[in-house]
Backbone as XML, in Angstrom:
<?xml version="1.0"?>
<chain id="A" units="angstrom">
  <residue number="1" name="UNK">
    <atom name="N" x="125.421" y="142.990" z="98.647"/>
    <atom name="CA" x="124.177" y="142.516" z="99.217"/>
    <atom name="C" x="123.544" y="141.448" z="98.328"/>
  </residue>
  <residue number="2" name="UNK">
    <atom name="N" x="123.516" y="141.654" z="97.223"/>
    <atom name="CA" x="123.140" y="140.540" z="95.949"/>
    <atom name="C" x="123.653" y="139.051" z="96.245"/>
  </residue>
  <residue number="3" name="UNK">
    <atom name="N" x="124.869" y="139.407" z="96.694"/>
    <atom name="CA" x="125.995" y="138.079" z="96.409"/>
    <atom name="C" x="125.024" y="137.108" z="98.065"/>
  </residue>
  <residue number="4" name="UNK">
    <atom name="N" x="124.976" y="137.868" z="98.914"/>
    <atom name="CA" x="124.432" y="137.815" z="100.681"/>
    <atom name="C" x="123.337" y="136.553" z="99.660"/>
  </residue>
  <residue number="5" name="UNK">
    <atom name="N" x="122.517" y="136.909" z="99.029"/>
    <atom name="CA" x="121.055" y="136.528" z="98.614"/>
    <atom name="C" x="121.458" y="135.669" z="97.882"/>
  </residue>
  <residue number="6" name="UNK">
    <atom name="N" x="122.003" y="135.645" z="97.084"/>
    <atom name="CA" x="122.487" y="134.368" z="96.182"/>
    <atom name="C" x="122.699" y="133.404" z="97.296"/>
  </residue>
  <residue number="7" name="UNK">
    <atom name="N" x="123.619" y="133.373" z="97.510"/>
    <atom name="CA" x="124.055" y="132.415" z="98.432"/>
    <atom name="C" x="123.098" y="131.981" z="99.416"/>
  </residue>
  <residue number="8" name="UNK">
    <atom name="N" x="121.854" y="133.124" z="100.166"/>
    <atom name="CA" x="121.541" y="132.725" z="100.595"/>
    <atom name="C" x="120.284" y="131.589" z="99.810"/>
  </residue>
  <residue number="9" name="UNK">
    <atom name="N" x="120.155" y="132.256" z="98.802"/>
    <atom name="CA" x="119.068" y="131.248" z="98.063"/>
    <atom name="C" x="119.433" y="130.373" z="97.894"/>
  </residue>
  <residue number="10" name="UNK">
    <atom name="N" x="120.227" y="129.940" z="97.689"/>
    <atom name="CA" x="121.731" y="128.815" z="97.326"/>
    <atom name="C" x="121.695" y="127.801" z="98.430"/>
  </residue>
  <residue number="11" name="UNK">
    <atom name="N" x="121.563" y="127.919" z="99.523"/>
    <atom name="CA" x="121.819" y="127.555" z="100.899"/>
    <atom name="C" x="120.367" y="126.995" z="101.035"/>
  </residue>
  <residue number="12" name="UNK">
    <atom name="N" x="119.550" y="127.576" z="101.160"/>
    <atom name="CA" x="117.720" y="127.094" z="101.207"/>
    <atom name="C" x="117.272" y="126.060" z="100.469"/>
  </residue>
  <residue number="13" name="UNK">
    <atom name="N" x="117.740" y="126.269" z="99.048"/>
    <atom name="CA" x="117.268" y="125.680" z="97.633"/>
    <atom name="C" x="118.097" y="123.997" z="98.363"/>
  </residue>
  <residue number="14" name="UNK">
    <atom name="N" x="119.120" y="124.047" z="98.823"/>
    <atom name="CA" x="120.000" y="122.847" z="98.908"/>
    <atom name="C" x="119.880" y="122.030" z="99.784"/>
  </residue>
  <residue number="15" name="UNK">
    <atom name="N" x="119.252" y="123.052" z="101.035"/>
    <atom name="CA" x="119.254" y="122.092" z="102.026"/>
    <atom name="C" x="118.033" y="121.400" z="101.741"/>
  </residue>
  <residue number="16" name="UNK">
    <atom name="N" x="116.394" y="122.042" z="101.391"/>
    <atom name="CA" x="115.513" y="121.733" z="100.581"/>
    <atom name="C" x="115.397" y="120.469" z="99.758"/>
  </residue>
  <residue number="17" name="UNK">
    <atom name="N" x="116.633" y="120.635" z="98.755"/>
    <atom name="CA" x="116.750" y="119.488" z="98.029"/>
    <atom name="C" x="117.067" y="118.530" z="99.094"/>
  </residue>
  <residue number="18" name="UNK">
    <atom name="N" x="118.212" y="118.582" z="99.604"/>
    <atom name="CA" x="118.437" y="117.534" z="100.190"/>
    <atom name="C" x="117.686" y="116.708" z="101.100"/>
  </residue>
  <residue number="19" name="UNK">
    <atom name="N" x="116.432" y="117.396" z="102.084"/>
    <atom name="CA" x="115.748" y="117.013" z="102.427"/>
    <atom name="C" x="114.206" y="116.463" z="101.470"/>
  </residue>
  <residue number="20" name="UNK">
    <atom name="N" x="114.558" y="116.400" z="100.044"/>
    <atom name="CA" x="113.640" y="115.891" z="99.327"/>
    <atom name="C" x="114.592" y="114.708" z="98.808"/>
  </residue>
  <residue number="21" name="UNK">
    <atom name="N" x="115.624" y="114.213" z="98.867"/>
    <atom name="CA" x="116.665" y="113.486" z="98.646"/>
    <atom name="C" x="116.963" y="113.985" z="96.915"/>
  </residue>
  <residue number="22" name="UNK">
    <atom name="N" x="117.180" y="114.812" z="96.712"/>
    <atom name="CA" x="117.327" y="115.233" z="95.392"/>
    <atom name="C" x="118.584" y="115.714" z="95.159"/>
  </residue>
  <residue number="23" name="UNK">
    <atom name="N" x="119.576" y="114.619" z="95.313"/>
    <atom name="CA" x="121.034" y="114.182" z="95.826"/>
    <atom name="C" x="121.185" y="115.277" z="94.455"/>
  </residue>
  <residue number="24" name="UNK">
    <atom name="N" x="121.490" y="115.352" z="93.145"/>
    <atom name="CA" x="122.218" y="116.164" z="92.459"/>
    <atom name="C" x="122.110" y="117.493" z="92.290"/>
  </residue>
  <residue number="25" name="UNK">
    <atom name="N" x="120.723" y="118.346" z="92.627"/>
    <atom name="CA" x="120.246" y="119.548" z="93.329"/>
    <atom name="C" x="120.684" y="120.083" z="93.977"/>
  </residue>
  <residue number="26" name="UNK">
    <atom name="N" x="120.521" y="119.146" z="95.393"/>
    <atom name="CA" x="121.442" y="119.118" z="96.667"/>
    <atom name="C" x="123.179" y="119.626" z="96.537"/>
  </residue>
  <residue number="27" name="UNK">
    <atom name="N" x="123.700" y="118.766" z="95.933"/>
    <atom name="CA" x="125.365" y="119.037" z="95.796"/>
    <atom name="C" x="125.736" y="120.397" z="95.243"/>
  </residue>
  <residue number="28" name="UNK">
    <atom name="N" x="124.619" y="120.896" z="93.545"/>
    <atom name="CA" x="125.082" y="121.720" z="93.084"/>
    <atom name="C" x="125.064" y="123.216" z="93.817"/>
  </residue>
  <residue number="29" name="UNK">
    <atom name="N" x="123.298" y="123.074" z="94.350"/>
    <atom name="CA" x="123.496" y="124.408" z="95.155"/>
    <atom name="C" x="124.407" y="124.266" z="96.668"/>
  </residue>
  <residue number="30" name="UNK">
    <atom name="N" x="124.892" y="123.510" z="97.355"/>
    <atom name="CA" x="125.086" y="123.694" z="98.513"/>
    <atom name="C" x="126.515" y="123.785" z="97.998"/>
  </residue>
  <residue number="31" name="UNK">
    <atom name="N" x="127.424" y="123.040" z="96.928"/>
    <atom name="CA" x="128.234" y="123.503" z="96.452"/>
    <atom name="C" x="128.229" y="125.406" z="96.313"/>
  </residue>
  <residue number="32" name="UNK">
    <atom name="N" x="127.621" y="125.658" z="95.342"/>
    <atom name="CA" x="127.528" y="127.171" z="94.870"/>
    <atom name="C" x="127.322" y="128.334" z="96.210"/>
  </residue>
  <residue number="33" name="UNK">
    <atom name="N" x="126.763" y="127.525" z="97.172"/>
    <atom name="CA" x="126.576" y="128.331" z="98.560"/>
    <atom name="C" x="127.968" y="128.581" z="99.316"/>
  </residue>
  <residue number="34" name="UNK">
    <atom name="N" x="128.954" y="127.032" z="98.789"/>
    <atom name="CA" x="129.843" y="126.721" z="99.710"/>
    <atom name="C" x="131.229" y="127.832" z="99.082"/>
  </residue>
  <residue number="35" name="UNK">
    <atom name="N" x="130.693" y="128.021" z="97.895"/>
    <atom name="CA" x="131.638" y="128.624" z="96.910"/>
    <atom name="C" x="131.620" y="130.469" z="97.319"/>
  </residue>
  <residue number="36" name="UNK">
    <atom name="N" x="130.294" y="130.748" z="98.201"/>
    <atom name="CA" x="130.083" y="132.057" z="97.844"/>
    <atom name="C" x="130.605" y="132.748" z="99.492"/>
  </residue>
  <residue number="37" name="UNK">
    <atom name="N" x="130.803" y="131.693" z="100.267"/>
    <atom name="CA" x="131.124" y="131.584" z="101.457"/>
    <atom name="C" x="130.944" y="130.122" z="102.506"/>
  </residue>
  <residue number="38" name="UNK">
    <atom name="N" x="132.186" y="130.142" z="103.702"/>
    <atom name="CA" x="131.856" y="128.890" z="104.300"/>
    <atom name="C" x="130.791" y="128.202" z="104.643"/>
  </residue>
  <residue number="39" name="UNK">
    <atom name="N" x="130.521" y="127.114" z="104.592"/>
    <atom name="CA" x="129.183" y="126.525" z="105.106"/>
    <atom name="C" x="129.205" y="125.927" z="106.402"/>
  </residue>
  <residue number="40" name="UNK">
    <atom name="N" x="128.235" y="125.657" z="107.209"/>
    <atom name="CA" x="128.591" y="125.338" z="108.535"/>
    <atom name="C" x="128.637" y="124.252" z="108.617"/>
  </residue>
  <residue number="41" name="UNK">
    <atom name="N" x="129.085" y="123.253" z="109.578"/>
    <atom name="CA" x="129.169" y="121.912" z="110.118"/>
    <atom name="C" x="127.987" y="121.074" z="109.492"/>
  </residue>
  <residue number="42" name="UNK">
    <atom name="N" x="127.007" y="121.545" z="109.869"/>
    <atom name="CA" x="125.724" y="120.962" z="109.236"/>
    <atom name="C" x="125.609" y="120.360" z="108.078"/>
  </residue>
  <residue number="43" name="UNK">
    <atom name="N" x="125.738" y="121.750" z="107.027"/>
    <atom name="CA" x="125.590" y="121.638" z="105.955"/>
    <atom name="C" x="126.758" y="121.005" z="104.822"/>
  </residue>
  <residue number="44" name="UNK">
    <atom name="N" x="128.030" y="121.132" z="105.518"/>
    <atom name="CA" x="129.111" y="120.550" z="104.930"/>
    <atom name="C" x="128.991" y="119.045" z="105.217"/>
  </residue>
  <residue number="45" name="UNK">
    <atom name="N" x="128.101" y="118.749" z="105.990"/>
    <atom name="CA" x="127.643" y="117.579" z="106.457"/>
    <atom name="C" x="127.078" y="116.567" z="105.148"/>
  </residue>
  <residue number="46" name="UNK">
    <atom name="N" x="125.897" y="117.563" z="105.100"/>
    <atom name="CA" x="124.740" y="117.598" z="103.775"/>
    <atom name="C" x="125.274" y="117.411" z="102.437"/>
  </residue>
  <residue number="47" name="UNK">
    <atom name="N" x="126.763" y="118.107" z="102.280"/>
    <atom name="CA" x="127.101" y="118.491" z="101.180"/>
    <atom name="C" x="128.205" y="116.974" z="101.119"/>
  </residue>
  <residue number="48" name="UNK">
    <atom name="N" x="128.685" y="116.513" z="101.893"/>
    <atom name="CA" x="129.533" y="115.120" z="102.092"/>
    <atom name="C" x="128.657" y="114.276" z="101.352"/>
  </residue>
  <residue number="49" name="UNK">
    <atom name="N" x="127.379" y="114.088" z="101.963"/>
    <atom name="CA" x="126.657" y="112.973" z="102.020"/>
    <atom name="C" x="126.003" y="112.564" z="100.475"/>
  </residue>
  <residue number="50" name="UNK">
    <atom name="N" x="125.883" y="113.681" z="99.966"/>
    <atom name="CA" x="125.108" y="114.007" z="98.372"/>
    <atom name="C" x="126.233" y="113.917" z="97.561"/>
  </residue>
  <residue number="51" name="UNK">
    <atom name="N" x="127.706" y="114.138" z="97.798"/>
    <atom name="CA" x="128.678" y="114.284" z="96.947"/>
    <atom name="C" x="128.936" y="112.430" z="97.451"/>
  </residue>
  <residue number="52" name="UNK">
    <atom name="N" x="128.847" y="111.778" z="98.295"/>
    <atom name="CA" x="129.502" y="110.334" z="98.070"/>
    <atom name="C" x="128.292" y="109.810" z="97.306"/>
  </residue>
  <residue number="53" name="UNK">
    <atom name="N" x="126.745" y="109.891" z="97.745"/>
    <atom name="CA" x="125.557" y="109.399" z="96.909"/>
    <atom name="C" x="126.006" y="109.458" z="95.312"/>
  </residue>
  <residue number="54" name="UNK">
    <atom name="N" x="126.300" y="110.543" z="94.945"/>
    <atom name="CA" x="126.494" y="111.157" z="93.393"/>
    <atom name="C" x="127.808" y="110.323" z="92.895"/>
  </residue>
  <residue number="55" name="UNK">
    <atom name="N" x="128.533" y="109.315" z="93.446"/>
    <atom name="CA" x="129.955" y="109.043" z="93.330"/>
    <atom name="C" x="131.218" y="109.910" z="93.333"/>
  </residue>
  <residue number="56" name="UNK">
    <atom name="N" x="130.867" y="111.114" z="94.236"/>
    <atom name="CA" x="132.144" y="111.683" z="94.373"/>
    <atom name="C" x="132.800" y="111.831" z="95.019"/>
  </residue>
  <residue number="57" name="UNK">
    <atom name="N" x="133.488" y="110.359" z="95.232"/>
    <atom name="CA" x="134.350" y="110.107" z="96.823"/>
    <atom name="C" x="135.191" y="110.811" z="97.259"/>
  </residue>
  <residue number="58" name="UNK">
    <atom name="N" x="136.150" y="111.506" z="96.314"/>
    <atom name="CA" x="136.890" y="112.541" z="96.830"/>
    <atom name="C" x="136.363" y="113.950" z="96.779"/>
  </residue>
  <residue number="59" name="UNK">
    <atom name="N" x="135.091" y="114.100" z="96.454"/>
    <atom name="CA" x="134.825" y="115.782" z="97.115"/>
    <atom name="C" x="133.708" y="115.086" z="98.533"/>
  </residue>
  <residue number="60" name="UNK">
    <atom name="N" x="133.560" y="113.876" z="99.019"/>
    <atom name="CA" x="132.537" y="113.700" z="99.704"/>
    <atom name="C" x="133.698" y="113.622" z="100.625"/>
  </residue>
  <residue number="61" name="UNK">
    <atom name="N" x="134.807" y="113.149" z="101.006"/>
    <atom name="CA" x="136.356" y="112.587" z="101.799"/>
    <atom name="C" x="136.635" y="114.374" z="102.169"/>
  </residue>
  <residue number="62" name="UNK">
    <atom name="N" x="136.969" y="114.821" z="101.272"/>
    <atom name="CA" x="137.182" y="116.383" z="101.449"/>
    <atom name="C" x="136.395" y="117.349" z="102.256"/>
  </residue>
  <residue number="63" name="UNK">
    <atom name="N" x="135.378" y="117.132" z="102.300"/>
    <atom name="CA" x="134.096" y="118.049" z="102.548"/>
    <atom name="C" x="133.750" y="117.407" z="104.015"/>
  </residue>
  <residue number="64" name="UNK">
    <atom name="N" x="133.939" y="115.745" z="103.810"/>
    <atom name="CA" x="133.520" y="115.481" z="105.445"/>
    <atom name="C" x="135.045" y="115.749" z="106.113"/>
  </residue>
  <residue number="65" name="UNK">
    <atom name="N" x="136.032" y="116.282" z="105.824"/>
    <atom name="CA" x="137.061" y="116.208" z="106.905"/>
    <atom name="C" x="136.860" y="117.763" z="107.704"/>
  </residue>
  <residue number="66" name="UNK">
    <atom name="N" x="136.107" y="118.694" z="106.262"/>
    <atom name="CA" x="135.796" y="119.993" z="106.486"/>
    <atom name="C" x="134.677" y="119.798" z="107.817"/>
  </residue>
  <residue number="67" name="UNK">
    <atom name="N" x="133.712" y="118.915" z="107.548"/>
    <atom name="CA" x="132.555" y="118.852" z="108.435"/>
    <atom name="C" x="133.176" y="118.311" z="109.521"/>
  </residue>
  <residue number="68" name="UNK">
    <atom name="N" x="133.721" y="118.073" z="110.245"/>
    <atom name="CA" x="134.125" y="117.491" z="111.487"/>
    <atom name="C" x="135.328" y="118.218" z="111.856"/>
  </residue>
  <residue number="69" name="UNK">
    <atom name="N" x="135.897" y="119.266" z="111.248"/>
    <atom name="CA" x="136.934" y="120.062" z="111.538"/>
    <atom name="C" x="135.846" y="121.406" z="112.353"/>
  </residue>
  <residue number="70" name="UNK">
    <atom name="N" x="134.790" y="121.941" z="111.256"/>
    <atom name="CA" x="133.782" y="122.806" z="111.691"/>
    <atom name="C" x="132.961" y="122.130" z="112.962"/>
  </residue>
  <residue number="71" name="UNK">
    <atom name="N" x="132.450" y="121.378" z="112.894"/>
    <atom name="CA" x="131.853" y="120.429" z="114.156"/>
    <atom name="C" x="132.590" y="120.711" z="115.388"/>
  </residue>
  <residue number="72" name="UNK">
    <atom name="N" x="134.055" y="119.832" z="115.493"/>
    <atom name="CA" x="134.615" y="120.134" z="116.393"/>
    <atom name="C" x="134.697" y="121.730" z="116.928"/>
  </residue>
  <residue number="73" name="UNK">
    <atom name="N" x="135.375" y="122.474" z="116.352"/>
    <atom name="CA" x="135.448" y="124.251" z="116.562"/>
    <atom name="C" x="133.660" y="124.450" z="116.544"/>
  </residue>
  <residue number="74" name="UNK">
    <atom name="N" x="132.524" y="123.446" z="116.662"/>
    <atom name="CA" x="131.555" y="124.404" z="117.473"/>
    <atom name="C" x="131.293" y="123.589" z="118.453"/>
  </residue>
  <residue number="75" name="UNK">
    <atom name="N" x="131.646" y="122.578" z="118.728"/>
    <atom name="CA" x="131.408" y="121.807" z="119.975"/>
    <atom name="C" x="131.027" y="120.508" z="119.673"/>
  </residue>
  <residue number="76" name="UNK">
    <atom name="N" x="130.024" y="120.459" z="118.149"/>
    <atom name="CA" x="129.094" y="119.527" z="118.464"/>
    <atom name="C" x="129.977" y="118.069" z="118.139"/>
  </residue>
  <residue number="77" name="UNK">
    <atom name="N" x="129.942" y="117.722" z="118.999"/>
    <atom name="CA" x="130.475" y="115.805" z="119.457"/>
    <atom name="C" x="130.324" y="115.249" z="118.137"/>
  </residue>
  <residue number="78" name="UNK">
    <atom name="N" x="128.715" y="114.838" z="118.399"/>
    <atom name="CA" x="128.104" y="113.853" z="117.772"/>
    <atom name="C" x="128.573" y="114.001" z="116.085"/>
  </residue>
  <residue number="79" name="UNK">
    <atom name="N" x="128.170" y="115.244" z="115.909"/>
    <atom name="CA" x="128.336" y="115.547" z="114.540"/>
    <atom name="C" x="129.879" y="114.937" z="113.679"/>
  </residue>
  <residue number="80" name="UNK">
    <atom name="N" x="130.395" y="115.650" z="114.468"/>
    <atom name="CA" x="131.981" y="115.528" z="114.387"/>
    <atom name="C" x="132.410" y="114.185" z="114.456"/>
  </residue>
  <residue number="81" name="UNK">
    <atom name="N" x="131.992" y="113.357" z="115.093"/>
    <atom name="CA" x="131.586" y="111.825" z="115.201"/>
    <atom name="C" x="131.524" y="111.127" z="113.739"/>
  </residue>
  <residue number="82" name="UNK">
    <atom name="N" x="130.114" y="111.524" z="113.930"/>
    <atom name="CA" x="129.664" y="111.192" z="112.301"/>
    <atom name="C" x="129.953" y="111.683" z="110.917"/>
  </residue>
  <residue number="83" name="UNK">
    <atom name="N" x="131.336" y="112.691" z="110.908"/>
    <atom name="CA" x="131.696" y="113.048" z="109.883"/>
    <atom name="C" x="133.077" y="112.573" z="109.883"/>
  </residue>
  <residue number="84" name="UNK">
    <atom name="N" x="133.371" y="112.153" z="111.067"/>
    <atom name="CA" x="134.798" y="111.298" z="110.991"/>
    <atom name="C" x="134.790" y="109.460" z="110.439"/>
  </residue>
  <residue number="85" name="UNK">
    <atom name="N" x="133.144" y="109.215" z="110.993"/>
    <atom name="CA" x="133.039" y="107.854" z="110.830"/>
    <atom name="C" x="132.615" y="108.180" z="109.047"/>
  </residue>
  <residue number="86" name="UNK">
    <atom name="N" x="131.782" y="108.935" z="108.843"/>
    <atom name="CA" x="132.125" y="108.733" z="106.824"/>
    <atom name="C" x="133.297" y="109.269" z="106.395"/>
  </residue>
  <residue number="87" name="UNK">
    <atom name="N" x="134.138" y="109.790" z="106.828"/>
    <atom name="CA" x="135.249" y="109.784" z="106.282"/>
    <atom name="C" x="136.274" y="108.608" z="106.236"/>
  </residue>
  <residue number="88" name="UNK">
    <atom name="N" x="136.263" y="107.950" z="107.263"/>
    <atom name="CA" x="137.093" y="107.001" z="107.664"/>
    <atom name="C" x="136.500" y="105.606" z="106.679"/>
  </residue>
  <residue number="89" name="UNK">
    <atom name="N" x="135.200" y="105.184" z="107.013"/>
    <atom name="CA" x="134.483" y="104.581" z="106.262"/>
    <atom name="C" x="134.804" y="104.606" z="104.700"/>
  </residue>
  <residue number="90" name="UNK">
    <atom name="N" x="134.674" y="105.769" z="104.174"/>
    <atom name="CA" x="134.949" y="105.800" z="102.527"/>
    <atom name="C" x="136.069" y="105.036" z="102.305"/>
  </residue>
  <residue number="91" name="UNK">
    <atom name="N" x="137.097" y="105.876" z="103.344"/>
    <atom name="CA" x="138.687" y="105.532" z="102.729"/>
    <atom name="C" x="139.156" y="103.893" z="103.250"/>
  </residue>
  <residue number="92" name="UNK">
    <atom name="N" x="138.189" y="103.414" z="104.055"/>
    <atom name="CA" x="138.238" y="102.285" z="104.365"/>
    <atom name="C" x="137.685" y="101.244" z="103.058"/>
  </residue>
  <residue number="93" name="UNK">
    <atom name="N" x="136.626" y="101.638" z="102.406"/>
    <atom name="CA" x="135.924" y="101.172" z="100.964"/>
    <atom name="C" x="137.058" y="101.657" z="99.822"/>
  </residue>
  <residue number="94" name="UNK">
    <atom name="N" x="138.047" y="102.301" z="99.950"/>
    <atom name="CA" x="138.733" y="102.582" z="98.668"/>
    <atom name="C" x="139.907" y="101.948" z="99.125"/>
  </residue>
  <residue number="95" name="UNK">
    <atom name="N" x="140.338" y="100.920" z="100.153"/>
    <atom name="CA" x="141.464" y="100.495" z="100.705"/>
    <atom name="C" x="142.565" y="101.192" z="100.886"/>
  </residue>
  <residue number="96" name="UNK">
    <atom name="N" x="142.226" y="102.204" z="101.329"/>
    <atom name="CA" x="143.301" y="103.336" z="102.002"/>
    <atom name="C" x="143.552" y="102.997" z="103.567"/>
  </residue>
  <residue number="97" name="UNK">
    <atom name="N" x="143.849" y="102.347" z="104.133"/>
    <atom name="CA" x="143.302" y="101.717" z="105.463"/>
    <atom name="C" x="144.274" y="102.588" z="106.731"/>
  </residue>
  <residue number="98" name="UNK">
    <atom name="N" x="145.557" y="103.000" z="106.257"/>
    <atom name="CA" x="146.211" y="103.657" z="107.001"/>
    <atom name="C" x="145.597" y="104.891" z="107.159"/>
  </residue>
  <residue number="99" name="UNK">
    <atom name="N" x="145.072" y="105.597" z="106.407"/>
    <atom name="CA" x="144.123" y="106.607" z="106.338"/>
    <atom name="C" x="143.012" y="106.549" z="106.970"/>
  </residue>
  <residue number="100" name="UNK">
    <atom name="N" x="142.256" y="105.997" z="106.914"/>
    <atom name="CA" x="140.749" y="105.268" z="107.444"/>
    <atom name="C" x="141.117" y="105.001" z="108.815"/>
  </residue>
  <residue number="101" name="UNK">
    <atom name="N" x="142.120" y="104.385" z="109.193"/>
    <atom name="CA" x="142.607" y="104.074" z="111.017"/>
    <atom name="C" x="142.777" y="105.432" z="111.372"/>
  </residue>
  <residue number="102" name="UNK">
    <atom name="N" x="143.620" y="106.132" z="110.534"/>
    <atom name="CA" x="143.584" y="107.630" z="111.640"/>
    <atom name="C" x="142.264" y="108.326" z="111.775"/>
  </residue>
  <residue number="103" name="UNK">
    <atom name="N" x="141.321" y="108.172" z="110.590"/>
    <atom name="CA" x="140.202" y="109.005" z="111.136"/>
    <atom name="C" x="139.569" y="107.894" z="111.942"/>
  </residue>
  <residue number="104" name="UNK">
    <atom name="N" x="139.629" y="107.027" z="111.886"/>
    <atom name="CA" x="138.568" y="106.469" z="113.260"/>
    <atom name="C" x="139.269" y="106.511" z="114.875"/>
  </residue>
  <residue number="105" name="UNK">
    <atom name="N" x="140.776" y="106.625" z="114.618"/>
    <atom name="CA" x="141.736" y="107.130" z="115.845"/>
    <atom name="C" x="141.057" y="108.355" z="116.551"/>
  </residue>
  <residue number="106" name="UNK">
    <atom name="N" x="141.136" y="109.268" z="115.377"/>
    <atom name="CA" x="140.733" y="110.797" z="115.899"/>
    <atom name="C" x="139.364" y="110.768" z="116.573"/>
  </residue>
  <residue number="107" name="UNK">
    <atom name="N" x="138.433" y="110.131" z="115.743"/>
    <atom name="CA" x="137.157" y="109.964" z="116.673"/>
    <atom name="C" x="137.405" y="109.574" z="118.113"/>
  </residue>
  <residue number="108" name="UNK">
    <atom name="N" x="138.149" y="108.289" z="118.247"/>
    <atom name="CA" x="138.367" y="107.945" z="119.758"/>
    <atom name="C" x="138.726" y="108.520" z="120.271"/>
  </residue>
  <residue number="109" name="UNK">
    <atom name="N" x="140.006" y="109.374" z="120.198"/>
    <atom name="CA" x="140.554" y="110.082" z="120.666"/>
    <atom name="C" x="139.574" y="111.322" z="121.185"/>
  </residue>
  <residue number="110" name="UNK">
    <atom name="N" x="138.411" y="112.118" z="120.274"/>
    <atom name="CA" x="137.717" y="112.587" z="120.812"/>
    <atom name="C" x="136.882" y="112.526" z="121.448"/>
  </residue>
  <residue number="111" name="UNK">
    <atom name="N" x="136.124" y="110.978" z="121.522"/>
    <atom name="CA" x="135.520" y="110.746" z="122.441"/>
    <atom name="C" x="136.218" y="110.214" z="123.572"/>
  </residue>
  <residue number="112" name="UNK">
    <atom name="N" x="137.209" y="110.053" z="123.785"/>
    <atom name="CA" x="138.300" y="109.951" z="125.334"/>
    <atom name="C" x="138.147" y="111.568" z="125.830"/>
  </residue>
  <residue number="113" name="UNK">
    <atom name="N" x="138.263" y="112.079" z="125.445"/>
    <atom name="CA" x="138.598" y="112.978" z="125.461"/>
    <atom name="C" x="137.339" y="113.975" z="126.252"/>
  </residue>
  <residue number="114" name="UNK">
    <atom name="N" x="136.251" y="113.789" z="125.157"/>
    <atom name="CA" x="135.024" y="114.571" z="125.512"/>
    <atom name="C" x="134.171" y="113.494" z="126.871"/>
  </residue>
  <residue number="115" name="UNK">
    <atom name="N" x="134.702" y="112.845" z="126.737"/>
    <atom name="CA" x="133.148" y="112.168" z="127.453"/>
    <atom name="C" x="131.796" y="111.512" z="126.707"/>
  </residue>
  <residue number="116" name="UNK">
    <atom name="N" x="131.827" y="111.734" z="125.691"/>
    <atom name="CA" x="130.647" y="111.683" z="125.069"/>
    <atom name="C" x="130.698" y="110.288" z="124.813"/>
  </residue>
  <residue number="117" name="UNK">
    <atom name="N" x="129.110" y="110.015" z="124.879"/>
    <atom name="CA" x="128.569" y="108.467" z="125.252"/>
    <atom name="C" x="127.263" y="108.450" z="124.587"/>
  </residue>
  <residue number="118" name="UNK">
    <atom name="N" x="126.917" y="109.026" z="123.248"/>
    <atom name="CA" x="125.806" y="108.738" z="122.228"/>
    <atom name="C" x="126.257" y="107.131" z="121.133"/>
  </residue>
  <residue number="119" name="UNK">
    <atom name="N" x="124.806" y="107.307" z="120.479"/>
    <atom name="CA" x="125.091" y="106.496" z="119.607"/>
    <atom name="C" x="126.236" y="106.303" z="118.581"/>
  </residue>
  <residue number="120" name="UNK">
    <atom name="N" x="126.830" y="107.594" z="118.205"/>
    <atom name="CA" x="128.103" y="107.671" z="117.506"/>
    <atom name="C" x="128.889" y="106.565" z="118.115"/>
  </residue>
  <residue number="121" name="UNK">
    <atom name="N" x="129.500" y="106.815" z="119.006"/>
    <atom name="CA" x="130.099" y="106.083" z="119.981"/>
    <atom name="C" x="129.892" y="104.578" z="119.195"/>
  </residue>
  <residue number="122" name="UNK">
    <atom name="N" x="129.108" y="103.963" z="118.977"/>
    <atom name="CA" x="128.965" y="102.526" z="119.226"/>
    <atom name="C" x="129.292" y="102.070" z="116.943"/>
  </residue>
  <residue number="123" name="UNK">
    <atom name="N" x="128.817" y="103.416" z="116.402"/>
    <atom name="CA" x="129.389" y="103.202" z="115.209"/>
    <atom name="C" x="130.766" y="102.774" z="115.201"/>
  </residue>
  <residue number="124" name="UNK">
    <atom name="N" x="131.625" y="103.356" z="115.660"/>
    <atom name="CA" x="132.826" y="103.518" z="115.634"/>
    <atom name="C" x="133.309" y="101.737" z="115.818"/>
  </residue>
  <residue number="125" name="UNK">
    <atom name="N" x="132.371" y="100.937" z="116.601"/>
    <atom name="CA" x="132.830" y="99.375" z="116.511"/>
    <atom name="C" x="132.962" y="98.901" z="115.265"/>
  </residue>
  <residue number="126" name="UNK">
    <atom name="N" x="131.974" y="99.336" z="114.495"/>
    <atom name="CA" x="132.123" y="98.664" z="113.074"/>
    <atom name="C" x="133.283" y="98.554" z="112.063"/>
  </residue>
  <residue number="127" name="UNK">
    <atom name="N" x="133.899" y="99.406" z="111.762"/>
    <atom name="CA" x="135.070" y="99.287" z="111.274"/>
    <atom name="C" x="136.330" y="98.287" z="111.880"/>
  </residue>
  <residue number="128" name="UNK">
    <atom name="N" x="135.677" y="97.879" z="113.033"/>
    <atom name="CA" x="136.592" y="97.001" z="113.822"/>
    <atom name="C" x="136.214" y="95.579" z="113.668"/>
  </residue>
  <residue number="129" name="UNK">
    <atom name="N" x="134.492" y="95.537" z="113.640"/>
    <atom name="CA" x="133.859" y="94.421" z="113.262"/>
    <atom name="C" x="134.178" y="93.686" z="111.590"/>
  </residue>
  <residue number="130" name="UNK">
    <atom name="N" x="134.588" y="94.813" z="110.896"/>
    <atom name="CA" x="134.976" y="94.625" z="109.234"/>
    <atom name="C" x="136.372" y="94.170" z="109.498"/>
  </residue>
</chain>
């Protein structure tokens, strides 16, 4: 039950930070949350975004493939969207480009797929525009 509370304090404290932009706060607890059990789509989201801020392209590459793997298995589109377009994006900035084409593939592919017609959607030009 202890461990339940940790984590859950862990989880509060982080998202908290992160919504104060207190990018190295942010990483450590949502890390330590992520450590004590899975984190959801959301927050692996959260935890991408603070780990590329902090320069840590490969736990931010890692964590968003997690966030759009979780996204997808709960439905949400958009999300999943936007954790494919920073993934793809990074590895597109580290000239990995064969890499970076498949995650912006997979996005299309899911939006063929889903239907979905949000703003995500229109990110996905940019990497094409570069």
């Amino acid at each position: 039950m202890a461990a339940d509370a940790t984590r859950d304090a862990d989880l509060e404290a982080g998202r908290a930070a992160y919504a104060r932009h207190a990018w190295t706060e942010a990483y450590e607890r949502l890390t330590a949350a992520d450590a004590a059990g899975p984190l959801d789509a959301w927050d692996l989201e959260r935890l991408a975004i603070a780990g590329y801020l902090l320069g840590r392209p490969d736990d931010s590459v890692a964590t968003g493939a997690r966030a759009h793997l979780e996204a997808v298995r709960a439905g949400d589109i958009a999300l999943a969207l936007r954790a494919a377009y920073g993934v793809g994006m990074e590895l597109m900035q580290r000239g990995e480009m064969a890499q970076s084409g498949g995650w912006f593939a997979r996005a299309g592919r899911l939006v063929e797929a889903s239907g979905y017609d949000g703003v995500e959607v229109g990110s996905l030009l940019i990497p094409q525009a570069l």
